[in-house]
LOPA-97412 format. One record per residue (C-alpha): residue number from 1; chain; x, z, y; residue in three letters. Coordinates in steps of 0.2 Angstrom, whole numbers, plus 5000, padded with zeros to 4 digits. Layout:
! LOPA-97412
voke;guti;xx;zz;yy;marvex
NUM;A;X;Z;Y;ala
...
! end
This chain:
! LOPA-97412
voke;guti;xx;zz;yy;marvex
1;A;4919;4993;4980;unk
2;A;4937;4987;4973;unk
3;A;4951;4998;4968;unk
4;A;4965;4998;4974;unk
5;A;4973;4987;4961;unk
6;A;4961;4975;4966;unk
7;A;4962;4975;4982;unk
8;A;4982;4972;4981;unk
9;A;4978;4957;4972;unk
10;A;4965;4951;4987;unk
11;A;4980;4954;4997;unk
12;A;4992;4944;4987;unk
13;A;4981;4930;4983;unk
14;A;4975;4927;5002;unk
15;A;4995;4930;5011;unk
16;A;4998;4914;4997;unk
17;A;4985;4903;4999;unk
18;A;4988;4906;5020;unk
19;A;5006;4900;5016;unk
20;A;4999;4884;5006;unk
21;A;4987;4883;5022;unk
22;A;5005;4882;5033;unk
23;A;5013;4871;5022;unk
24;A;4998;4860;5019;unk
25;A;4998;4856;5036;unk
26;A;5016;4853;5039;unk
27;A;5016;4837;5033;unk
28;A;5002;4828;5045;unk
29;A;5010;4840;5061;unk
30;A;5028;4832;5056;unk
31;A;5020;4812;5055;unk
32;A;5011;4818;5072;unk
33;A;5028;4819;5078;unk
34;A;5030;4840;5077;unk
35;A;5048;4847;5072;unk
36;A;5060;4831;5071;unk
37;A;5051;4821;5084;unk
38;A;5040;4804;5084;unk
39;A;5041;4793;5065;unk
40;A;5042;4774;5064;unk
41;A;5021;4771;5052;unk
42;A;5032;4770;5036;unk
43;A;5042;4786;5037;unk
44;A;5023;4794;5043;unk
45;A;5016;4789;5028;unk
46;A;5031;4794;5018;unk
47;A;5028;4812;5024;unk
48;A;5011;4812;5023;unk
49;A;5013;4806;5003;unk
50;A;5022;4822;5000;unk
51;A;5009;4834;4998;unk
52;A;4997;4823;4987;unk
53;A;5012;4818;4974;unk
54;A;5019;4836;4973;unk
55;A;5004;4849;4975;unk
56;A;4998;4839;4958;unk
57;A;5013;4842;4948;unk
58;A;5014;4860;4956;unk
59;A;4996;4862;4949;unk
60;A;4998;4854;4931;unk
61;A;5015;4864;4927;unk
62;A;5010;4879;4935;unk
63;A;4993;4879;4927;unk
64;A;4999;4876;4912;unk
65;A;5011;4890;4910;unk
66;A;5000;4903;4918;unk
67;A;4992;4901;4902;unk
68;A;5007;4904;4892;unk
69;A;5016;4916;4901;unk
70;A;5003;4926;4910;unk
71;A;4997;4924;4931;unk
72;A;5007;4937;4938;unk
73;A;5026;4929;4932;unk
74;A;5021;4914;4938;unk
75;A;5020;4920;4957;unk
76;A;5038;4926;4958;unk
77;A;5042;4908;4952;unk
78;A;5033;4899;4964;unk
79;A;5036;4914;4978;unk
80;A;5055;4908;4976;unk
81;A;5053;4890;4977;unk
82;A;5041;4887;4992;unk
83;A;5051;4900;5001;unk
84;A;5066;4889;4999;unk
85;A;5057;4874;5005;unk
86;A;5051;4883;5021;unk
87;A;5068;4887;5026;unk
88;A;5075;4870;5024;unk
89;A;5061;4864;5033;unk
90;A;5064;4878;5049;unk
91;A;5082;4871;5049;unk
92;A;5079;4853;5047;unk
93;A;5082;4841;5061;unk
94;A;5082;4824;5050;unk
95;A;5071;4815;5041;unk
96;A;5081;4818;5025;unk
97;A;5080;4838;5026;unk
98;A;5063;4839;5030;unk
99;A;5058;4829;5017;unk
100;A;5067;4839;5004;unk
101;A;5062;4854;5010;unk
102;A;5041;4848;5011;unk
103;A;5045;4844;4991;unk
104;A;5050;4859;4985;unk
105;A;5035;4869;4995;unk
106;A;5022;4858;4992;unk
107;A;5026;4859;4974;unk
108;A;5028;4879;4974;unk
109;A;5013;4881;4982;unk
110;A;5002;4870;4972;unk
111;A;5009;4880;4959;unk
112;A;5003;4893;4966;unk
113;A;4983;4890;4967;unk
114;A;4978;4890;4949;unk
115;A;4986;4906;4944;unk
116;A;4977;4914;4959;unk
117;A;4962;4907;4955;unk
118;A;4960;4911;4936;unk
119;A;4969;4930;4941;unk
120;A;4953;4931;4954;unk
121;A;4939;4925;4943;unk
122;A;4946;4936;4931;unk
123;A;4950;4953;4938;unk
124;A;4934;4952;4951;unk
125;A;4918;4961;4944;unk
126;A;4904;4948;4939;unk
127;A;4893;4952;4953;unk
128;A;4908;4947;4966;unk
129;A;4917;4933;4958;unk
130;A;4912;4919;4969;unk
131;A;4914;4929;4984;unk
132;A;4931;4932;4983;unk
133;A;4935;4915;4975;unk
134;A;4927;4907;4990;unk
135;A;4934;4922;5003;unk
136;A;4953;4920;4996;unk
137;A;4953;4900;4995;unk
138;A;4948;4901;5013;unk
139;A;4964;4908;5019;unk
140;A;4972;4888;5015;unk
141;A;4960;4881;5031;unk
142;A;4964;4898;5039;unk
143;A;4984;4897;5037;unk
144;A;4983;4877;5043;unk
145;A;4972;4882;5057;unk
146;A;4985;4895;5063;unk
147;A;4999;4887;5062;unk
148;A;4991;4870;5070;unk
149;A;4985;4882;5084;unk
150;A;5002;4889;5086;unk
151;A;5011;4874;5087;unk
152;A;4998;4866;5102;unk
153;A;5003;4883;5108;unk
154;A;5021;4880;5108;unk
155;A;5024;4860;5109;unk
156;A;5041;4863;5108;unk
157;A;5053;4859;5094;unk
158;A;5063;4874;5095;unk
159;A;5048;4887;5097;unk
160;A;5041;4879;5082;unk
161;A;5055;4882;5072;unk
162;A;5054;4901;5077;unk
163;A;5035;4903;5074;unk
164;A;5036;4893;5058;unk
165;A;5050;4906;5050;unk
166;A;5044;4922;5058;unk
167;A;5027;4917;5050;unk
168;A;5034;4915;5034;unk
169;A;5046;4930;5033;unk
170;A;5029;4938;5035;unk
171;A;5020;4935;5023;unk
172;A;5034;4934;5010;unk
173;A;5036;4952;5014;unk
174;A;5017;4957;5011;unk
175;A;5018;4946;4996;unk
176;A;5034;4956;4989;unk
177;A;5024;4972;4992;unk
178;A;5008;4966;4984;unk
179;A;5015;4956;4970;unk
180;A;5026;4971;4964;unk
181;A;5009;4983;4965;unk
182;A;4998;4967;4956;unk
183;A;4990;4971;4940;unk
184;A;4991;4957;4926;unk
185;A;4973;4948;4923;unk
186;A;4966;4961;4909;unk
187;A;4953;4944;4902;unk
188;A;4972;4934;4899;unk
189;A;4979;4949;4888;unk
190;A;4966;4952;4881;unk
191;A;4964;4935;4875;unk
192;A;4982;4934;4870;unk
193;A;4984;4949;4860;unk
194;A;4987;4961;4870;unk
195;A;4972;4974;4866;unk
196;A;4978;4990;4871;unk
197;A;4989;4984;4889;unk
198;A;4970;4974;4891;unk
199;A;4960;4991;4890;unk
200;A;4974;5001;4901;unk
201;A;4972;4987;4916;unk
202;A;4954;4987;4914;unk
203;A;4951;5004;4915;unk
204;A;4962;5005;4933;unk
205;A;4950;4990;4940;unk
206;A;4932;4992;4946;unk
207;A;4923;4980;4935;unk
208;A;4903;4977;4931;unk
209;A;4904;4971;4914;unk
210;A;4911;4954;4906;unk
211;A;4895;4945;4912;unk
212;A;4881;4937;4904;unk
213;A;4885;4929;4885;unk
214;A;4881;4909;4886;unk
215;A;4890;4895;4876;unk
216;A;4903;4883;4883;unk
217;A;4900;4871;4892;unk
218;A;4903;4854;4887;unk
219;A;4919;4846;4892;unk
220;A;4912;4830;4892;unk
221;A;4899;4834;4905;unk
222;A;4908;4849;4914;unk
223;A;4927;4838;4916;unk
224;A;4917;4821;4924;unk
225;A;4908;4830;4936;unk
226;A;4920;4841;4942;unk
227;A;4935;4827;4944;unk
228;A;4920;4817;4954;unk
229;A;4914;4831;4965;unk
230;A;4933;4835;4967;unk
231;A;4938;4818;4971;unk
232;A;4924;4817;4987;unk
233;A;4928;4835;4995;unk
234;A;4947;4834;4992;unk
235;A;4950;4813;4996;unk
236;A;4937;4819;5014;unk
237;A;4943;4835;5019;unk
238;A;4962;4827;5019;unk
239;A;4960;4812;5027;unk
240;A;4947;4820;5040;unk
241;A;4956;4831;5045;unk
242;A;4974;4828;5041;unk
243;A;4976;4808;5043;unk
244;A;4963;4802;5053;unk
245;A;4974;4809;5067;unk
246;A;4993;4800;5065;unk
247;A;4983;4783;5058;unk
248;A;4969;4782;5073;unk
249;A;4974;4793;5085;unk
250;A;4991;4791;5087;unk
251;A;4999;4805;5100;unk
252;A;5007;4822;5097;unk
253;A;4993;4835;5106;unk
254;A;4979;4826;5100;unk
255;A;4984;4824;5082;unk
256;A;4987;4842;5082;unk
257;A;4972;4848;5090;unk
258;A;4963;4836;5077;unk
259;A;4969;4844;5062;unk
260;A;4967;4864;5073;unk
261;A;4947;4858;5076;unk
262;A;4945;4853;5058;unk
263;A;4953;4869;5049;unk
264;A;4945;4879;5061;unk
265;A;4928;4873;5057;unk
266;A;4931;4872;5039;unk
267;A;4941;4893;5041;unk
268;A;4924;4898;5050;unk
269;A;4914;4891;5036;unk
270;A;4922;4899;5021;unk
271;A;4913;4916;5029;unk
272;A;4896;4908;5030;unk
273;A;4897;4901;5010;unk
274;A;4904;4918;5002;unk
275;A;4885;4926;5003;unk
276;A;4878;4909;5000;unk
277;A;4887;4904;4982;unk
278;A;4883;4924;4977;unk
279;A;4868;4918;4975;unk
280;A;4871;4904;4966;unk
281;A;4878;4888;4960;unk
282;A;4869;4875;4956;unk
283;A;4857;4873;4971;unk
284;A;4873;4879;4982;unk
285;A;4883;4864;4977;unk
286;A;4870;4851;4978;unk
287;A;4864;4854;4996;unk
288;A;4882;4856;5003;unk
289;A;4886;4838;4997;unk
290;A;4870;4832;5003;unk
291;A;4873;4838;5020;unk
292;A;4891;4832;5021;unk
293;A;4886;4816;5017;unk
294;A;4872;4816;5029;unk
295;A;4885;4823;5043;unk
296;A;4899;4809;5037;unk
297;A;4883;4796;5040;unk
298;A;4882;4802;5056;unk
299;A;4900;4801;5062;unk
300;A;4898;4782;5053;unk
301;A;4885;4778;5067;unk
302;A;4894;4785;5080;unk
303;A;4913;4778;5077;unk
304;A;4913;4767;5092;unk
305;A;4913;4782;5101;unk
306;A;4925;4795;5095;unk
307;A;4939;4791;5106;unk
308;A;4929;4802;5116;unk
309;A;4933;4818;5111;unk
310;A;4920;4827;5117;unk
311;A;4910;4818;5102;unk
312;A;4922;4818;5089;unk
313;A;4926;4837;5090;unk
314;A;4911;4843;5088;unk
315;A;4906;4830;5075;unk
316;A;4923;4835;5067;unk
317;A;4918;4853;5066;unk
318;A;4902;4851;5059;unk
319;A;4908;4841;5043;unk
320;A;4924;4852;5042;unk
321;A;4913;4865;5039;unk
322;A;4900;4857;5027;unk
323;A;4918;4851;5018;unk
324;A;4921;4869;5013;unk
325;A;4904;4871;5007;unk
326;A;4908;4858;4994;unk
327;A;4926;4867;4992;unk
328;A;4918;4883;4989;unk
329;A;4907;4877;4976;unk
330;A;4923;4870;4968;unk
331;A;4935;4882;4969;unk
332;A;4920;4894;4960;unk
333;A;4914;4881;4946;unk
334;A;4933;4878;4940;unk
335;A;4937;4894;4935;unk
336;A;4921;4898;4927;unk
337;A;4917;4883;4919;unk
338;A;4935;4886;4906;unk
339;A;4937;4898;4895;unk
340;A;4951;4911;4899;unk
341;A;4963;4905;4887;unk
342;A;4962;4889;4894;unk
343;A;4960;4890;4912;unk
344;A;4975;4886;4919;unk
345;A;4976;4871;4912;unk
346;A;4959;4867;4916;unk
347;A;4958;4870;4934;unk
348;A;4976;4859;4934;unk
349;A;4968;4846;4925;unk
350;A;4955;4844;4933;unk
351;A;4961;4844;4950;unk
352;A;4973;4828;4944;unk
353;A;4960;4816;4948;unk
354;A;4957;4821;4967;unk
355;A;4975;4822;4969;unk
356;A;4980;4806;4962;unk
357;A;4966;4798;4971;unk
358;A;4969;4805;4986;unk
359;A;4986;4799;4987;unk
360;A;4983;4782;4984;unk
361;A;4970;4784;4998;unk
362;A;4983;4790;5010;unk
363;A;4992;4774;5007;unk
364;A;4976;4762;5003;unk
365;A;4969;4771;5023;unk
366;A;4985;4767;5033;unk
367;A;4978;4747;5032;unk
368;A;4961;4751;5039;unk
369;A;4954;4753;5055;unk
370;A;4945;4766;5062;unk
371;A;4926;4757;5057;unk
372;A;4932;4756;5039;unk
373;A;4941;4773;5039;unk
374;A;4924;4781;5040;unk
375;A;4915;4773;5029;unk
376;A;4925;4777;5016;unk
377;A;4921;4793;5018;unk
378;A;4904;4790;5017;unk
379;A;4905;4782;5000;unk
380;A;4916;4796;4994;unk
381;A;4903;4809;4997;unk
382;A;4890;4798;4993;unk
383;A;4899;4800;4975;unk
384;A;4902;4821;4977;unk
385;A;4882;4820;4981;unk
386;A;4878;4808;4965;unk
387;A;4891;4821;4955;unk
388;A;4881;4838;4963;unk
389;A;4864;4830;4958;unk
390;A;4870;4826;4939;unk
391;A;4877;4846;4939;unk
392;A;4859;4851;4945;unk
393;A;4850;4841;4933;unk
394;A;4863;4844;4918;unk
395;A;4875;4859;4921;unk
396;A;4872;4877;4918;unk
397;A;4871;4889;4929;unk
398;A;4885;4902;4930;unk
399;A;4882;4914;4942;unk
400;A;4884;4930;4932;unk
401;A;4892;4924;4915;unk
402;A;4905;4928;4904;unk
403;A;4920;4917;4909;unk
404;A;4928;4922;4891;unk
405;A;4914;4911;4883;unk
406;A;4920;4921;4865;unk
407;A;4906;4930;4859;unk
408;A;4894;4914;4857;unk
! end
């Protein structure tokens, strides 16, 4: 059971991260040819950079002033800005628009994701932290998913246009509503000072206790591991699903139904992992990379088939879905493994290393064929599974502890 305060926070956490899910995916549908028609390879990966080198700096900023300032000021910041960015991109009919507009959301809304998922981890009772962290994050494949549907839907310019804005005037609403109702993260004031406005918010959420007392864990194990981990789900679950399609399969509908067939599996997923994680970490995390390497492997064996669709969707479903495994288990270990004071900044930093990575991949990936495009990725989760197995051997478990690490 969540009060009501809580719940308002589910609901503002999960309308942004389906407008990051959108925004995400604007990028590859626009180099698929979507919105301003079909792009010369340069202006494709131009476009597909966008994300990868502005998300990071969203992250790292943001992060870092969601420490300072609090979470909940933070989202009327980056509520303004990727607003902005989405309505330049509705009305954009060059490549120069477009590109501004992608700019400005990608960095507001990769502003956006460490607030929510330091506010989550922090105002969730114990018992349910990794289910809602894993539940909320969910809503990004579930955003890309809808609006890649919509637009197969549509295939037309002008129709995409109208979806793309009617969508977005949706959820700014809901967020508006929410946002104004959103209680600040209790853990953050209380951490900052702010004794007495801590105890008042904690008294109007349902909470379990603080969790189970255990020291910090060590940066020099914790910050590796995760940047390795993060580099193998994020670098494969974007170029699977997001560039394998303009580079390989060049072609407006199938591009497009690549990237609704990926997000779908990986939306689908994030159900099936929210009970799993509960449970806990350490095990959850190692077999999700085993088994996305082993279903990467397999997609390896087959490559001289997947131009056949009929094999490469399914294939594509199946390690879409073991993807948000390993992004579950990410998007929970970050926020527990940093202190509250810190977290922001943490989760941002962390998270530089797949971003940076990644974008050099979408530019190192658009040299390859389609043999050498795939095993990349199997090397990449061969890494995440290395990093997994390190964490089981080395890491602590976190299921159930105390986030503040304070009182050790």
């Amino acid at each position: 059971m969540l009060s009501q305060k809580q719940k308002f926070m589910l609901l503002s956490s999960s309308s942004g991260l389906t407008f990051w899910g959108m925004i995400a995916t604007l990028g590859p549908l626009a180099a698929a040819g979507s919105l301003i028609g079909v792009l010369p390879k340069t202006l494709k990966v131009l476009i597909l950079l966008i994300g990868p080198i502005f998300v990071p700096f969203g992250n790292i900023t943001m992060g870092f002033l969601s420490d300072k300032i609090g979470r909940k000021k933070i989202f009327v910041i980056t509520m303004i800005i990727y607003s902005i960015g989405i309505l330049i991109i509705s009305l954009s009919y060059t490549f120069t628009p477009l590109l501004i507009g992608l700019l400005l959301a990608e960095f507001g809304v990769g502003g956006e994701e460490i607030p929510t998922l330091s506010l989550v981890s922090e105002d969730s009772p114990v018992t349910q932290r990794a289910k809602w962290l894993t539940i909320i994050s969910d809503f990004d494949n579930i955003g890309s998913a809808l609006i890649a549907g919509l637009f197969i839907i549509t295939a037309n310019v002008y129709y995409d246009r109208i979806i793309l804005l009617s969508s977005a005037a949706v959820l700014v609403i809901i967020m508006i509503i929410s946002r104004l109702l959103l209680p600040e993260s209790y853990r953050w004031l209380n951490v900052n000072g702010k004794k007495t406005e801590a105890k008042k918010q904690e008294s109007e959420l349902y909470t379990d206790g603080n969790g189970i007392d255990v020291k910090k864990p060590l940066y020099r194990l914790s910050f590796p591991v995760l940047m390795i981990m993060g580099i193998s789900q994020y670098t494969t679950f974007g170029l699977m699903a997001y560039i394998i399609g303009p580079y390989e399969f060049p072609g407006i509908y199938t591009d497009d139904m690549i990237i609704f067939v990926a997000l779908l599996g990986a939306s689908v997923a994030g159900f099936i992992a929210a009970p799993l994680i509960t449970k806990g970490r350490k095990k959850y995390t190692l077999y999700s990379y085993f088994f996305g390497f082993v279903t990467t492997v397999l997609i390896f064996l087959l490559v001289p088939y997947l131009k056949n669709v009929l094999i490469f969707y399914p294939l594509l479903f199946v390690n879409m879905m073991l993807s948000e495994f390993a992004w579950a288990s990410r998007t929970t270990l970050e926020p527990e493994l940093a202190p509250t004071r810190h977290r922001g900044l943490f989760i941002g930093t962390v998270r530089l290393a797949p971003m940076i990575s990644y974008t050099l991949l979408v530019l190192y990936t658009s040299t390859l064929n389609l043999y050498d495009f795939v095993l990349l990725n199997v090397f990449l989760w061969l890494s995440g599974f290395i990093g997994a197995a390190v964490w089981n051997h080395y890491g602590i478990e976190t299921k159930g502890v105390n986030i503040d690490y304070q009182n050790v």
